[in-house]
NUDREN-173528 format. One line per 10 residues: number of its first residue (from 1); their letters; for each residue x, y, z of C-alpha. Coordinates in steps of 0.1 Angstrom, whole numbers, plus 5000, padded with zeros to 4 digits. Layout:
N
NUM = a = X,Y,Z ~ ...
! end
This chain:
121
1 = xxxxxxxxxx = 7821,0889,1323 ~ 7790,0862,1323 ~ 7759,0884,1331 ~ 7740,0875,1361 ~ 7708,0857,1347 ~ 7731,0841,1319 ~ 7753,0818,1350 ~ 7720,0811,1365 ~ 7704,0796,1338 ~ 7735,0780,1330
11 = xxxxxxxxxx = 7731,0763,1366 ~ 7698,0756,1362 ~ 7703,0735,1328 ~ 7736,0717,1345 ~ 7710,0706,1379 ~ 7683,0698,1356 ~ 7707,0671,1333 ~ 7724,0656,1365 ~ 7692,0652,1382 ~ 7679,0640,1346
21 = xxxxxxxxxx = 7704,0610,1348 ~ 7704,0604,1382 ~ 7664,0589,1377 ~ 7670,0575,1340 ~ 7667,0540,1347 ~ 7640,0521,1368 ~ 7651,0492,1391 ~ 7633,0467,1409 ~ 7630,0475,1445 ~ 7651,0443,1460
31 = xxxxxxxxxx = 7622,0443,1486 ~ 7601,0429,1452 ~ 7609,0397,1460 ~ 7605,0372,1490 ~ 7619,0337,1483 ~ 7598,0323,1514 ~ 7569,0334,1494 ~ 7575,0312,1467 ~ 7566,0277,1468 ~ 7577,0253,1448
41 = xxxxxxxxxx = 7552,0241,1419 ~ 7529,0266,1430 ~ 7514,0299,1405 ~ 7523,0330,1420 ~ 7515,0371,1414 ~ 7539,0392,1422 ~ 7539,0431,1422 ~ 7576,0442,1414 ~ 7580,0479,1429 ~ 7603,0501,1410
51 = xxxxxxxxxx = 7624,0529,1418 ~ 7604,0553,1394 ~ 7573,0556,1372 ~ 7571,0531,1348 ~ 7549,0522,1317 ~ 7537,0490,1322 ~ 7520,0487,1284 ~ 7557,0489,1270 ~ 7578,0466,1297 ~ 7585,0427,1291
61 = xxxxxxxxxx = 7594,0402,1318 ~ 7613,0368,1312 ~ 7615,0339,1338 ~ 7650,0324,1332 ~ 7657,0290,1344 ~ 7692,0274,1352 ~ 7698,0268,1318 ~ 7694,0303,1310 ~ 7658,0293,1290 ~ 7642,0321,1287
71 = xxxxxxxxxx = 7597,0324,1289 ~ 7578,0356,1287 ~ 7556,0360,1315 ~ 7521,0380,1316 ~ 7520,0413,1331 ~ 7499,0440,1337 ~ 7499,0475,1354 ~ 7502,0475,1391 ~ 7484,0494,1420 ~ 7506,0523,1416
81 = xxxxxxxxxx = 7524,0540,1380 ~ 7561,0523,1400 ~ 7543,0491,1397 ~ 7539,0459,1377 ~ 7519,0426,1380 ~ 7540,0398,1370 ~ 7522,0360,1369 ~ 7548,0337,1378 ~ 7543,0304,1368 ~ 7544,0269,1391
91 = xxxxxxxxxx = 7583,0260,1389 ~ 7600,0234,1408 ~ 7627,0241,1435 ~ 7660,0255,1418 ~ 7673,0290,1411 ~ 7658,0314,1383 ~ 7658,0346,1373 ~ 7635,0373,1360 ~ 7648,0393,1331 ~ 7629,0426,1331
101 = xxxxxxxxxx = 7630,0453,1303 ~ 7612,0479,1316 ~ 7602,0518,1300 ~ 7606,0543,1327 ~ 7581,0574,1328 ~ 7610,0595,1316 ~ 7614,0575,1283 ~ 7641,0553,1290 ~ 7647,0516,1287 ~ 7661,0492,1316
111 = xxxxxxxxxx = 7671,0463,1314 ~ 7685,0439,1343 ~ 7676,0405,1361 ~ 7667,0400,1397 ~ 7680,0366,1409 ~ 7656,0343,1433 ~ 7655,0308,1448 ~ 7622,0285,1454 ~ 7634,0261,1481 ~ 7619,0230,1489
121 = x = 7592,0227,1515
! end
């Protein structure tokens, strides 16, 4: 027979690793975004909110054009640690792409793209 205190802290461990992987990626927000705010051949900042703390020194973000060209964009921290500053550059109307790779607060990597249109005025 398991003694008492042994299945509890057994629990405990087994709720602390699912709720570990539940939160071990950060994702842009799809809120993040607003195609209508982006105008064509216009510079833009954007503030990309994330599901989770994030570490803004150690996180890369790519515009990716039709042709799947990639450019690394400036950032900087945001207003908040699930934040990030992002200078988008003037681009023409089409459809693009930015290619985050972000380090979560809990020391791990994401990586993933968050599609968007500038339309034409």
């Amino acid at each position: 027979m398991v003694p008492v205190w042994l299945a509890a802290v057994l629990l405990f461990v087994a709720v602390m690793a699912l709720g570990h992987r539940a939160n071990a990626h950060a994702v842009v927000k799809p809120e993040s975004l607003d195609d209508s705010a982006l105008r064509p051949n216009t510079p833009t900042t954007l503030v990309l909110h994330f599901n989770a703390a994030i570490h803004a020194t150690f996180s890369r973000v790519y515009v990716l054009n039709a042709h799947g060209e990639e450019t690394l964009l400036k950032t900087s921290p945001g207003p908040s640690p699930d934040t990030l500053t992002v200078e988008l550059p003037a681009l023409p109307v089409g459809a693009y792409a930015l290619r985050y790779q972000v380090l979560a607060a809990d020391g791990h990597y994401s990586d993933n793209k968050l599609r968007f249109r500038i339309l034409g005025e």
